[in-house]
C-alpha positions as CSV (number, residue, x, y, z in Angstrom):
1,X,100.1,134.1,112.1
2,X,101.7,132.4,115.3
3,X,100.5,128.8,113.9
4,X,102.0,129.7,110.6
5,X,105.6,130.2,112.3
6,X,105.6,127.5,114.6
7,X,104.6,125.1,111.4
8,X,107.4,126.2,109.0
9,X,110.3,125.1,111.7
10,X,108.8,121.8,111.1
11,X,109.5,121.4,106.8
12,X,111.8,118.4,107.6
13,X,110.8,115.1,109.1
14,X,113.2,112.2,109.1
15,X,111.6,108.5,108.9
16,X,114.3,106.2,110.9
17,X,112.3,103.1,110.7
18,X,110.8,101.1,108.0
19,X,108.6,98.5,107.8
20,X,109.6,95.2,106.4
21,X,107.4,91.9,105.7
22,X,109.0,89.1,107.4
23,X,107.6,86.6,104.7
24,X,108.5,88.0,101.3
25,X,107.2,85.2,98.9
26,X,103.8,85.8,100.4
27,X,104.6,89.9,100.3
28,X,105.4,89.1,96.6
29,X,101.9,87.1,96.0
30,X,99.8,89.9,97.3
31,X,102.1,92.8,95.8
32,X,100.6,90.6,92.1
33,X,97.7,90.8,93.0
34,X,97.3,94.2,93.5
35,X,99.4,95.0,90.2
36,X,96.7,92.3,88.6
37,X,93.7,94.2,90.0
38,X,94.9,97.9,90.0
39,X,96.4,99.7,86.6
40,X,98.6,101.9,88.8
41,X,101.4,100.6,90.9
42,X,102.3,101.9,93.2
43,X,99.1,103.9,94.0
44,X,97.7,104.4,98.0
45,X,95.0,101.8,96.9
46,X,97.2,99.2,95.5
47,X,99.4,99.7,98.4
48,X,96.2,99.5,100.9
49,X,95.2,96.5,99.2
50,X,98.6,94.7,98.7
51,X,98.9,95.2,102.4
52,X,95.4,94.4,104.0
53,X,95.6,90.8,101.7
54,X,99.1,90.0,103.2
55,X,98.2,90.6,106.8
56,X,95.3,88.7,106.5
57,X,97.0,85.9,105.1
58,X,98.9,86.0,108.0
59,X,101.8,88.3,107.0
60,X,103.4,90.2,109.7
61,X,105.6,93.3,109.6
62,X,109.3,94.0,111.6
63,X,110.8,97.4,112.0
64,X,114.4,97.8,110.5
65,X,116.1,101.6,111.9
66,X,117.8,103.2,109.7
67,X,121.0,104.9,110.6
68,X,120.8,108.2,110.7
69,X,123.4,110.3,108.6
């Protein structure tokens, strides 16, 4: 029951970063390619797979913070 409490004070969790692809035509190629092979965009596989082609293409990712309101 201690677990349980401690867990609920933590309902809210604030993502301040995000990731961008610093190429976007080639982000844009492999984001196809998943829609091509996958019936369900966005879906964690088509995202997995969209991502894993574009870094091994060569793709790389920035962080952009987000200001916090």
């Amino acid at each position: 029951m201690k677990n349980l409490l401690i867990f609920e004070e933590f309902t809210e969790v604030l993502l301040l970063e995000k990731n961008i692809p610093t190429n976007p035509n080639l982000w844009s190629q492999c984001k196809a390619q998943a829609k091509a092979k996958y019936d369900v965009w966005p879906s964690a596989y088509a995202c997995g797979f969209a991502a894993k082609t574009y870094k091994a293409k060569g793709g790389k990712w920035k962080k952009e913070k987000k200001n916090k309101k």
